[in-house]
N, C-alpha and C positions, 0 to 999 in steps of 0.2 A: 421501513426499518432497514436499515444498511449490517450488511454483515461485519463483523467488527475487527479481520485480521488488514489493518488499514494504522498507518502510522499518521493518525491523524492530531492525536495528541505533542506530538515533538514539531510540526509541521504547518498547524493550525495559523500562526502567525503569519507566515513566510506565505501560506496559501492567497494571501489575500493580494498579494500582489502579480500581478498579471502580466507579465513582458511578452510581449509579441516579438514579431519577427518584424524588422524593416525593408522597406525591399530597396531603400538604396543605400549605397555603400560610398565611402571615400578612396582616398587614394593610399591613406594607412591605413584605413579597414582593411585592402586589397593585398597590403605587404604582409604575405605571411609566415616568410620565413620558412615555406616550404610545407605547411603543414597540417597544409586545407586538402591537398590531393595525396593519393597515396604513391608513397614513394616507391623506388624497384626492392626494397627489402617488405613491404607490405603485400602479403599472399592476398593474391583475390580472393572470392568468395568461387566457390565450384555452381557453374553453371548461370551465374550473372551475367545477363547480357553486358557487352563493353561501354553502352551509351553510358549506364548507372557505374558500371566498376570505374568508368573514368571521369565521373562526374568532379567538379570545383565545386567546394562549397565557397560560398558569396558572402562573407563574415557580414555583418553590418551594425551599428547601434543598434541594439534592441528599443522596442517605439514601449511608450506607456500606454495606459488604458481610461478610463474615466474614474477608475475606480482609486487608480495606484500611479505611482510615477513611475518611469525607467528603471533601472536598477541602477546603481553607482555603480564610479569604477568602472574597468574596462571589458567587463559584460559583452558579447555580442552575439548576435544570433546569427542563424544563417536556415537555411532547408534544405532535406535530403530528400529527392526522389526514390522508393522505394517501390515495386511490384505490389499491386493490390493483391494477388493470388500467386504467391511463390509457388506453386505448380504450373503456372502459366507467366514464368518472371517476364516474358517479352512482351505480354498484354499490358492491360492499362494497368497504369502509377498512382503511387496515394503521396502526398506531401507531410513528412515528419519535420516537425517545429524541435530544433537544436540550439541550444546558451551553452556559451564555453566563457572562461576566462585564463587566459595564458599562465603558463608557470613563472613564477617571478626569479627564478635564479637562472644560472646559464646551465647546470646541470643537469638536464631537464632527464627524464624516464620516459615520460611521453603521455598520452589521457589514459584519466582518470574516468572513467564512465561510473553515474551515481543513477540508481531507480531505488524513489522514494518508495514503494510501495504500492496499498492501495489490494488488487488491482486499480489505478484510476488517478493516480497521483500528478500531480505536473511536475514534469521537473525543470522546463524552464522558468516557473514562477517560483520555485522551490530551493532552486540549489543558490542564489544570491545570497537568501536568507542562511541555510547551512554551511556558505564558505568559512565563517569566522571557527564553526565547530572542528574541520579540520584544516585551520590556515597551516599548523605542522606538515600539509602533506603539499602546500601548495607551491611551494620554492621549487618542488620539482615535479610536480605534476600538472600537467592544463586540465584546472577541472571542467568536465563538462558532463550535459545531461539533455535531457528530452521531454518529450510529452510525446509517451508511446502512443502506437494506432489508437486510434477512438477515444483519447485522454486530450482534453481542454484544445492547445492549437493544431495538432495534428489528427483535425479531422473527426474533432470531439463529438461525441452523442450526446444528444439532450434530449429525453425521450416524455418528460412532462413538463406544464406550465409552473408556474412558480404556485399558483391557484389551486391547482392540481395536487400540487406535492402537501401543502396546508391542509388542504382536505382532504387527502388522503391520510393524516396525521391521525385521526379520530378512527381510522380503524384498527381494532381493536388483536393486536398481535397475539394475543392467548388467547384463542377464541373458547367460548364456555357454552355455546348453543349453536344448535344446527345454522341460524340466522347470522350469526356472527361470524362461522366456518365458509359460511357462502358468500358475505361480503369479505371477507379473508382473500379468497381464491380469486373473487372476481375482479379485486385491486391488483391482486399478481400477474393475472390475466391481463390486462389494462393497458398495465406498466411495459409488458414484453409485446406487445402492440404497439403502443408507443415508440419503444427503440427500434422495431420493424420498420415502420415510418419513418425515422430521422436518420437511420446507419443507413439503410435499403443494400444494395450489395457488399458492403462495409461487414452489414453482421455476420457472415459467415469467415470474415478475413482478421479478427482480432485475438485469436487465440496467443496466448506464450508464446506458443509453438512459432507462431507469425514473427512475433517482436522479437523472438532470441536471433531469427534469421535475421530482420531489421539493424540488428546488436551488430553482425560479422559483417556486415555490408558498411555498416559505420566507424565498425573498426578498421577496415582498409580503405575507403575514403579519408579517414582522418590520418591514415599514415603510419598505422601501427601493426607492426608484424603479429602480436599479442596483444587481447583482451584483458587489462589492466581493471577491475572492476567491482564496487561498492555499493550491494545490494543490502537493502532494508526492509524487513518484513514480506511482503511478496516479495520485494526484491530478492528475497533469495532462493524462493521456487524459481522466478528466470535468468537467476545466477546458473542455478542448477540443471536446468533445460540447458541454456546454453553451453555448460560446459558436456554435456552430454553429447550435442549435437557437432561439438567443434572444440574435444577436447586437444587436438592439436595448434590451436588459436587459445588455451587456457594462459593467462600469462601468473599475476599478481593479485588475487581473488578474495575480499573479504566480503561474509555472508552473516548479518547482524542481525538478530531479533525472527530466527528460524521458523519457518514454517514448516510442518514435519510432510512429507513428501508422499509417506507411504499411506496417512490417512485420506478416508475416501470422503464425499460429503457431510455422513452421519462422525463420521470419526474427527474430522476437524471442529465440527460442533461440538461435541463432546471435549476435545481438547481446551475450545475455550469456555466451556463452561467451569471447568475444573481449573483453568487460569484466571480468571475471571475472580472466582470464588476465596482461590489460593490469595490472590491480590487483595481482597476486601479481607479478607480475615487478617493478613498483618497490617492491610489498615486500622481497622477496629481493635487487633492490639495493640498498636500506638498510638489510640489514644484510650486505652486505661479497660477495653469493652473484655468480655468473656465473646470470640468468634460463633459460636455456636445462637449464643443468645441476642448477641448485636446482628445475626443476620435473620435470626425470625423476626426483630422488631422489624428490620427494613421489609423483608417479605410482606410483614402484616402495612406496612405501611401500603406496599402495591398492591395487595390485594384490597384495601381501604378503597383506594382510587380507582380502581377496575368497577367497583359499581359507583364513586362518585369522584370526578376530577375537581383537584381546587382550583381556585380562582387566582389570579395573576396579576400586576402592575400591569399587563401587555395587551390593551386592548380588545377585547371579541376573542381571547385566546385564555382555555383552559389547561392545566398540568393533568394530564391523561396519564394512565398506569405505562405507555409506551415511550410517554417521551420523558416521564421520572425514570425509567427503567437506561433510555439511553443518555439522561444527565450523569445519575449514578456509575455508567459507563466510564465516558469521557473522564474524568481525573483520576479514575486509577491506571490510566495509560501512560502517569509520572506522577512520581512520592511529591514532587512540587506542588498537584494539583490535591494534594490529600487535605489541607486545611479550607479549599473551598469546597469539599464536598462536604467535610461536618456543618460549614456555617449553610449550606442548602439542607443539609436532612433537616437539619434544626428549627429551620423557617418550615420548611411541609410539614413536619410534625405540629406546630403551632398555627399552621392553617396558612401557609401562606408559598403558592409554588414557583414564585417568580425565581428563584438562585436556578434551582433543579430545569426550570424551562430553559431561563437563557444557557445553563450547561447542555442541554440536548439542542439548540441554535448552534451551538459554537461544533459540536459534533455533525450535526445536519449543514453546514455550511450557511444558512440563514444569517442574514445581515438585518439592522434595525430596519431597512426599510421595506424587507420581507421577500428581499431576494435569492435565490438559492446559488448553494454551486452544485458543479455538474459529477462529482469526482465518484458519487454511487451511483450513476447514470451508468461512467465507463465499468465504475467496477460489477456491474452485473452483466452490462455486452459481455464484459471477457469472459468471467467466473464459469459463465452458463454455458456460455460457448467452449470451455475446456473443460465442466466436471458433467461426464455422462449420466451419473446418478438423478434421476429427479423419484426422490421416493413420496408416498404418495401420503395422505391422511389417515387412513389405518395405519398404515406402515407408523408413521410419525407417535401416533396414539399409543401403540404397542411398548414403543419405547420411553414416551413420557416418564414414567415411574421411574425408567434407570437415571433421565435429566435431571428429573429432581431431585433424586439421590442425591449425583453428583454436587448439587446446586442447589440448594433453596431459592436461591434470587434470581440466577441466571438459567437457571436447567428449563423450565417454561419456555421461556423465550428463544432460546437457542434451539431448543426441539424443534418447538415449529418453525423457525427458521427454513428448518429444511425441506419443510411442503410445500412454503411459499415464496421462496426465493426466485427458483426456475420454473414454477409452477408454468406447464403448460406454456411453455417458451416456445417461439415461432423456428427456432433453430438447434437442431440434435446437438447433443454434447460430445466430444472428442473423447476424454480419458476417465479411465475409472479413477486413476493416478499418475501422479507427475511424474516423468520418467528423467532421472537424474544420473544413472550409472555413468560414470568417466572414470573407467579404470588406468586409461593411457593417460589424463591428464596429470598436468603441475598438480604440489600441493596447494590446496583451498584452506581458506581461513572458516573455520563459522565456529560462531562467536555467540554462546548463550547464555540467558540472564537468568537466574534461578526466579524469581519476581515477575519475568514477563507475564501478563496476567491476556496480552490477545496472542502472543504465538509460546505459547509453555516450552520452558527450558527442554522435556525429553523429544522435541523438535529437532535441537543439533544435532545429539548422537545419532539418532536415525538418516539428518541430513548424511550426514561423516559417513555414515556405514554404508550409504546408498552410494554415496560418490565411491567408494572403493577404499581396499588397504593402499594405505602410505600417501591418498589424494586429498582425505576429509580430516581433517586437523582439529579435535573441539578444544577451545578457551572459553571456560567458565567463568562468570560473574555470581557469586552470591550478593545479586542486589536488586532492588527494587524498579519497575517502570519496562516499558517497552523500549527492546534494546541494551544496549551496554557503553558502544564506545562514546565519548563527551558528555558521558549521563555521571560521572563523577569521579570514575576510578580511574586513578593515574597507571595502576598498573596494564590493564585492560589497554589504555591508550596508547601506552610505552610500547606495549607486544603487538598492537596494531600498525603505528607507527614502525617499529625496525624491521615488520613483514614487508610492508609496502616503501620504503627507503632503502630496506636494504636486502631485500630480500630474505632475512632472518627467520627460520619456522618455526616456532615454540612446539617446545613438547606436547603431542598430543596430549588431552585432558590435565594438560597445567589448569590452575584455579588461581584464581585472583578473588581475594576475601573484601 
């Protein structure tokens, strides 16, 4: 079970495509106009050795995969050397996989830096896909993006088999007996085993913490005095690290689909349970249901499953109470996906769980041919390595009752979450909480959705008020889906757009209806 503040539903398409890095270049890949090394107006980084402060990056064609083709268009990738242990920056390097594409007008601002999220998200394979979402910002910004430490090519974790992850699927997330509690722990147990093995010194170097310093070091490699930057969902807990850490590098900052900073493990759980819940309930009152009563059918439906899973079009594969729990997921992460979730309840009610499986495939990254992707692999290295909480199974137990309060459908599941996420991880956790405060920096954009059902709207004002007076700017959406900006409203867009063109601040707590 993947934890679910992951912008997986607006991204899911775009994921599938996989751009690598090329390792050769031409001789107009090479022309670049100045804009691959950092120029004498680009502040180093403090305490960067000069090999890396004065690194070129090596633009190149981005190469295709087996799976995808190259990207269109003038795409390129390139790699950054960064310190594996920014405590030790002149020790050994890890290699960060970078895609840019140039700004198309001559006015340029300068990059655009985008983290999809996750933790775990790529953004080389990612941001191709999301160019057309903000072509408005591209005439004068070079968009570019990455695939943070331990995420797909820079150095990606893959911590089980694809066989593995399948049969790991049957274990059962609610556990209801001491038998079920212990194969519970012993898959969490497994799992953090597993990524011990494949990150091996890696896991101790993937925190935030890591990647925001990774963030300032690629902000003066690429030439920019200021951090110009376009976080989503996580992205903007390392929006938020980062402007802490270097809020004198703060440039042009929007922070979309908030994750609230000051909750600690048990409290981000809770948060999306109650987003989660919030989200199905106006689903279920568009289309005609009473919320209360349209969610004990669904409840009762999972608990139906929890002692018997249905049967499927998909071969030697059953719809389990876990992977109906995480199909029912998946389309409320955008009002778009709301009419295939009625036509899957519809079918499992009638006996039949082939919609609700393939919706937890398209979530799980699972391909027809039974292949995984890796993006909950990254996002527990990181998560586990920067949330110090690992509470324990009493602990969990105690609280169940307040979950389900919160939740009928979700509150279960998300409870335990929290036993078994970092259950017994090979590596201590850093922070009880994200530490965001930048009182010296620029003003920040963050930008929440009243509707976000994985990072809940009272996410922004916390972010806002963490960042400091006159730094954290909230713009409200009263709308539906994870996120705001290209998710429909023009106004949201307009005030995003003349932030980042022209620097324009919109009034704190403006609303766009």
């Amino acid at each position: 079970m993947a934890r679910l503040v992951r912008w997986t539903a607006l991204t899911a398409a775009a994921a599938l495509l996989t751009a690598g890095c090329s390792g050769g270049s031409s001789d107009e890949d090479k022309d670049d106009g100045g804009r691959s090394s950092a120029g004498p107006s680009a502040a180093a980084p403090s305490g960067v050795p000069e090999a890396l402060a004065s690194q070129t990056l090596d633009w190149a064609r981005c190469e295709g995969s087996d799976d995808a083709p190259a990207p269109d268009g003038d795409w390129r990738c390139a790699t950054l050397k960064a310190p594996l242990d920014w405590s030790d920056p002149d020790g050994e390097t890890i290699d960060l996989a970078l895609i840019r594409s140039r700004a198309s007008g001559d006015d340029r601002i300068g990059s655009l830096l985008f983290n999809f999220g996750g933790p775990g998200a790529s953004g080389v394979s990612t941001m191709p896909s999301y160019a057309d979402t903000v072509s408005s910002l591209h005439e004068r910004y070079d968009l570019v993006s990455w695939d943070p430490r331990g995420v797909a090519a820079s150095e990606g974790v893959r911590c089980r088999t694809d066989e593995a992850i399948e049969a790991a699927e049957s274990v059962d997330s609610t556990p209801d007996s001491p038998a079920e509690e212990q194969a519970y722990l012993k898959d969490a147990a497994d799992f953090g085993r597993g990524c011990e093995k494949a990150a091996g010194k890696l896991m101790e170097h993937v925190s935030t913490t890591d990647t925001a310093r990774d963030m300032d070091l690629m902000r003066h490699v690429l030439g920019d005095e200021r951090m110009h930057y376009f976080g989503i969902s996580y992205g903007t807990e390392l929006g938020g690290v980062y402007a802490h850490l270097f809020p004198e590098h703060v440039g042009r900052v929007i922070l979309d689909a908030v994750v609230d900073p000051g909750a600690d493990t048990m409290g981000h759980a809770e948060n999306q349970a109650r987003g989660f819940q919030r989200a199905l309930d106006d689903y279920l009152e568009s289309t005609g249901q009473e919320p209360e009563q349209g969610s004990r059918k669904i409840a009762g439906l999972l608990e139906r499953l929890d002692a018997e899973p249905l049967p499927t079009s998909s071969p030697g594969r059953e719809l389990t109470q876990t992977l109906a729990f995480t199909g029912i997921v998946l389309p409320l992460y955008s009002e778009s996906g709301w009419p295939a979730l009625t036509s899957a309840l519809k079918a499992a009610e009638e006996g039949d769980g082939s919609e609700l499986l393939a919706l937890a495939d398209g979530y799980n990254e699972r391909d027809p041919s039974g292949r995984y992707g890796t993006t909950t692999h990254s996002q527990r290295v990181i998560s586990c390595l920067d949330d110090k909480q690992r509470p324990t199974v009493e602990e969990t137990k105690k609280l169940l009752p307040r979950f389900e309060k919160v939740s009928p459908v979700f509150g279960a599941f998300l409870g335990w979450d929290t036993a078994g996420w970092c259950h017994d991880w090979p590596v201590a956790g850093q922070h009880e909480t994200a530490e965001v405060s930048a009182p010296d920096a620029a003003p920040v954009l963050v930008v929440g959705n009243t509707g976000d059902p994985a990072t809940p709207y009272e996410g922004a004002r916390r972010m806002a008020d963490e960042l400091g007076k006159d730094v954290g700017v909230v713009l409200t959406w009263q709308g539906e889906g994870h996120g705001a900006y290209g998710n429909g409203s023009d106004c949201v867009d307009s005030a995003v757009d003349a932030y980042l063109l022209k620097g324009t601040v919109p009034k704190d707590g403006k609303v766009c209806s």
